[in-house]
C-alpha positions in Angstrom: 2.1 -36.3 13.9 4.1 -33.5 15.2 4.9 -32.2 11.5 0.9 -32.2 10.7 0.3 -30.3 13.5 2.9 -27.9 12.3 1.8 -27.6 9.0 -1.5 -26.9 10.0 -0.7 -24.4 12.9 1.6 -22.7 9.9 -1.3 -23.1 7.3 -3.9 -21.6 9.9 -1.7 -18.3 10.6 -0.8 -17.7 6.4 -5.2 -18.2 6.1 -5.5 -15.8 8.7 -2.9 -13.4 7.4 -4.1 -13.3 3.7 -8.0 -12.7 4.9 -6.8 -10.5 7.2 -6.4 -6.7 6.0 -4.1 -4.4 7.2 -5.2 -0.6 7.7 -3.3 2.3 7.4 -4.7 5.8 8.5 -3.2 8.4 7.1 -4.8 12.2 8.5 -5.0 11.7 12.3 -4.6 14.5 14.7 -3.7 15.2 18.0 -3.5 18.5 20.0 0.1 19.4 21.1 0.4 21.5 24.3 3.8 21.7 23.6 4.0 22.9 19.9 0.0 24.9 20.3 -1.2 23.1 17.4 -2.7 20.3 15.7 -0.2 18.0 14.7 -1.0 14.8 12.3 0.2 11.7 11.8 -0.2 8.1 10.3 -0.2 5.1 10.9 0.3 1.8 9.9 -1.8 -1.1 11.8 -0.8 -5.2 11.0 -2.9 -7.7 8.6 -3.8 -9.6 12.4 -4.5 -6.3 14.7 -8.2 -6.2 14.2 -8.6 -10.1 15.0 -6.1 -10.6 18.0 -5.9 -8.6 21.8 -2.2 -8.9 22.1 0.4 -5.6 21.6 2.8 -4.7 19.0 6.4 -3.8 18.8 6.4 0.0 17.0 8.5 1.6 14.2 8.8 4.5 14.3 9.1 5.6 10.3 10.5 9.3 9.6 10.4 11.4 6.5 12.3 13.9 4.6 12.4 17.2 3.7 9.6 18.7 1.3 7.3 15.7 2.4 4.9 15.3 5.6 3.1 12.3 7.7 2.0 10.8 4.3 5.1 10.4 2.3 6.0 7.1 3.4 1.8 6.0 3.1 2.0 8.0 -0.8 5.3 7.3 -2.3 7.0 4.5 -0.2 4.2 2.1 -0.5 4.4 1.3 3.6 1.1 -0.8 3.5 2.4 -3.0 0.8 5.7 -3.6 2.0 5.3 -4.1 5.3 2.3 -6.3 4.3 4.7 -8.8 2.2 7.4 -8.4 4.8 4.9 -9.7 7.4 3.2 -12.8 5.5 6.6 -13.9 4.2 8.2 -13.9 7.3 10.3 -11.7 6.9 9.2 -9.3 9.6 7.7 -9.7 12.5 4.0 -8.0 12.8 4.2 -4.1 13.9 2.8 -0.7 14.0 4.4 1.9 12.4 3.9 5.2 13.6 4.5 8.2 10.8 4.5 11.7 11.9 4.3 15.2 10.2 7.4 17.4 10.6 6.9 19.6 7.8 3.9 22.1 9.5 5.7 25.0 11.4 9.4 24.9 11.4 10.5 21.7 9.1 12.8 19.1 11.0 12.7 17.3 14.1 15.0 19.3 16.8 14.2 21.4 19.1 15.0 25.6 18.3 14.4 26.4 22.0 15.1 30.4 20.4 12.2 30.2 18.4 10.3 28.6 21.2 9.7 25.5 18.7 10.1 22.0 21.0 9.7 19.3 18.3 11.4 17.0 19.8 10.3 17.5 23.3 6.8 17.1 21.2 7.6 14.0 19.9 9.0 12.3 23.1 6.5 13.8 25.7 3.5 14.0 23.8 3.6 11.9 20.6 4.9 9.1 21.9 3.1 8.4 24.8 -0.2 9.3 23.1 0.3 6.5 20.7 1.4 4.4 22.9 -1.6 4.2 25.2 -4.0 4.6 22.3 -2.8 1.7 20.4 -1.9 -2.0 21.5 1.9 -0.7 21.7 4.8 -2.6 23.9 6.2 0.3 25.2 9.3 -1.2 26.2 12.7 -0.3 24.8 12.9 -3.8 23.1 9.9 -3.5 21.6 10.4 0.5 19.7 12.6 1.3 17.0 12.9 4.2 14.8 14.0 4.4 11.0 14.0 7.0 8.2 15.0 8.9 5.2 17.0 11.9 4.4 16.4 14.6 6.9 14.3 11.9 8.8 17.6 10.0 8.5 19.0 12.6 10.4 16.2 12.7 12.8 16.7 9.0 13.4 20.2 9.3 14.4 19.7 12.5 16.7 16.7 10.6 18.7 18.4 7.3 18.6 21.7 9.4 20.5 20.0 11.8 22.8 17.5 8.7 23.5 19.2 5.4 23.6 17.0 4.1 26.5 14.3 4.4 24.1 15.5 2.3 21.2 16.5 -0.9 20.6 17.8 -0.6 16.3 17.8 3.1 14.3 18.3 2.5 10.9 18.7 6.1 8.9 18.6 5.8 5.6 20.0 7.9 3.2 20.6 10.8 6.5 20.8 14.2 5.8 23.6 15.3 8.0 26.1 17.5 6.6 29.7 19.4 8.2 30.1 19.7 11.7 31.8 22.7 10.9 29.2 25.9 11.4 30.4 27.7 8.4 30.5 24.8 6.1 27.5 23.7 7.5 25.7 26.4 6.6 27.5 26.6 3.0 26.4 23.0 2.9 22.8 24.2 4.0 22.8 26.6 1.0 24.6 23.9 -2.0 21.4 21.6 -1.1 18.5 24.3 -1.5 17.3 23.0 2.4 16.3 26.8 3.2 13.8 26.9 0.4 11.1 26.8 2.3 11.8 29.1 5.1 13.7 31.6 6.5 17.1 30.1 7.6 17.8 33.5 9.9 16.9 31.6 12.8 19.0 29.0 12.9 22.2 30.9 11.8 22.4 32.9 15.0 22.4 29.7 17.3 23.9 27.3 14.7 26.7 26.4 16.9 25.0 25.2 19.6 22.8 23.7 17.7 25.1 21.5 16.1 26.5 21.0 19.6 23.2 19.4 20.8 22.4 17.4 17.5 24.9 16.7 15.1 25.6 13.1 15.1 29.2 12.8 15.2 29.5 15.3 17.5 27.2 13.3 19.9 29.0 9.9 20.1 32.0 11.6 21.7 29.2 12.8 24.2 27.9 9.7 25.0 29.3 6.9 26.9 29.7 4.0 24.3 27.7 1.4 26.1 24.5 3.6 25.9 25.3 3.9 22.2 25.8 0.2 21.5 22.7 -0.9 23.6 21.2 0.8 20.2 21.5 -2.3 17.0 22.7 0.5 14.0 22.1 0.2 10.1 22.8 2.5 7.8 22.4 2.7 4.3 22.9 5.0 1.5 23.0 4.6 -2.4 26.5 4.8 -3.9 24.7 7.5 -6.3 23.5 9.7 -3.5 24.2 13.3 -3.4 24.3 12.7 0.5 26.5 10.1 0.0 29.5 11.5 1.9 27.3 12.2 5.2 26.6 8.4 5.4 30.8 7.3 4.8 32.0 9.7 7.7 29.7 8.7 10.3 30.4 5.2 8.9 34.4 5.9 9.6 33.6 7.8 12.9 31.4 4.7 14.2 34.1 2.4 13.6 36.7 4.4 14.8 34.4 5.2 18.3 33.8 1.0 18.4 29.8 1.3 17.6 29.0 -1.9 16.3 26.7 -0.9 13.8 26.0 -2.5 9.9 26.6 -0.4 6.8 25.0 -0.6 3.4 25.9 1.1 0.0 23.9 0.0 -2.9 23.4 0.9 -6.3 21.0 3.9 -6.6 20.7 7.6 -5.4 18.3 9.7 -3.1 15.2 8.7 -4.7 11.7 6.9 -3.7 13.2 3.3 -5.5 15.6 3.2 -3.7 14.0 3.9 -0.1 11.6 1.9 -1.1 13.7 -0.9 -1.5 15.5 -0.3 1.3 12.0 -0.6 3.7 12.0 -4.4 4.1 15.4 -4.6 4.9 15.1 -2.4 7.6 11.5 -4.4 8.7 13.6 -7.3 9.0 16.6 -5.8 10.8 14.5 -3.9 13.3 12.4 -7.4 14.1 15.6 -9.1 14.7 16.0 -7.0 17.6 12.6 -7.4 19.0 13.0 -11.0 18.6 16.5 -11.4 20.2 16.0 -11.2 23.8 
């Protein structure tokens, strides 16, 4: 009797899942204070958000250079894959929260010179704006962050300067390059990542910009239990121009005692292979909302 009523409890959620449709949005606005502009973002809502009251556990899903809020909605298929993820069972119904960093200054750090306060943007204004207009948990179990490239980078500079925030970060591909200011900036130049503006304003306070953000300068910052209350993957494609970034914070994580999960797979810094990286990382991320 007890297996029937399983079956059918199980039957009843796949039915509702399958008629249920998922919604993505993909030009909202909000007003930033902060940044004195309109900022836009998407968003991705679950199959079952329209038809239930409860709240959801949130990714937040960064993107890369030359793209905006709807690279991951255009090119890495989001509503698809986190739709199969879901219904298979793979991942645990969520929101994913996608926002632009490519209008004004591109990246996600704060140039206090320039008077440009994206990341105080995103943690006092985004954030919390999403969070009370959607059914979010805002609880640090509940919130995660991912993404790709420069937004890989991203991940791991909110991840470290927010730990309280997160429970998993899982940068793919990250954009992260020497922690040295001169290579850094030679580095900077190799890639083509001042194409699209004027890189003067970051040379002058490079160092202490690298100070605040750079990733493996960080973790010898930060006290290693803040770090490890974080669950880290990282992945990278063993064809990947980026690929070295990825393999020395791989070494420095294991030499600091971050417990932390590292992927290389066959591919290089491309859509396919983000793309097929997604449901791993909506698995991985709803292991950790799932494990307390």
């Amino acid at each position: 009797m007890r297996k029937i009523l399983s079956l059918c409890t199980m039957f009843l959620i796949s039915f509702n899942y399958i008629f249920a449709q998922s919604q993505v949005f993909d030009n909202l606005k909000m007003d930033s204070e902060i940044l004195n502009m309109e900022r836009k973002y998407s968003i991705y809502l679950p199959p079952d958000y329209e038809i239930s009251s409860r709240s959801y556990p949130v990714l937040y899903l960064l993107h890369g250079l030359g793209d905006d809020h709807t690279g991951w909605v255009q090119f890495g298929e989001v509503k698809k894959i986190a739709d199969e993820s879901i219904i298979n069972g793979d991942a645990t119904p969520m929101i994913i929260v996608m926002p632009d960093a490519n209008t004004g200054y591109v990246g996600y750090i704060n140039i206090p010179s320039e008077n440009w306060l994206y990341e105080d943007f995103f943690f006092n204004e985004l954030m919390p704006y999403v969070e009370s207009k959607y059914r979010i948990k805002s609880e640090k179990r509940f919130r995660a962050i991912s993404g790709l490239s420069m937004g890989g980078g991203g991940t791991l500079i909110y991840a470290l300067h927010r730990p309280d925030l997160f429970s998993a970060a899982a940068p793919l591909s990250p954009a992260i390059g020497p922690t040295d200011p001169k290579k850094f900036i030679e580095w900077i130049f190799r890639n083509n990542y001042n194409y699209n503006y004027d890189f003067d304003f970051i040379q002058k306070d490079l160092n202490s910009l690298l100070e605040f953000n750079h990733p493996r300068i960080l973790i010898n910052k930060i006290p290693l239990s803040k770090i490890n209350s974080v669950r880290w993957f990282i992945d990278t494609g063993d064809d990947d121009y980026l690929y070295e970034d990825s393999s020395l914070l791989h070494i420095d994580f294991s030499n600091k005692g971050i417990n932390h999960e590292y992927r290389v797979r066959d591919g290089a810094h491309t859509w396919t292979y983000w793309r097929e990286s997604l449901p791993t990382v909506l698995e991985f991320v709803s292991a950790g909302f799932h494990q307390f």
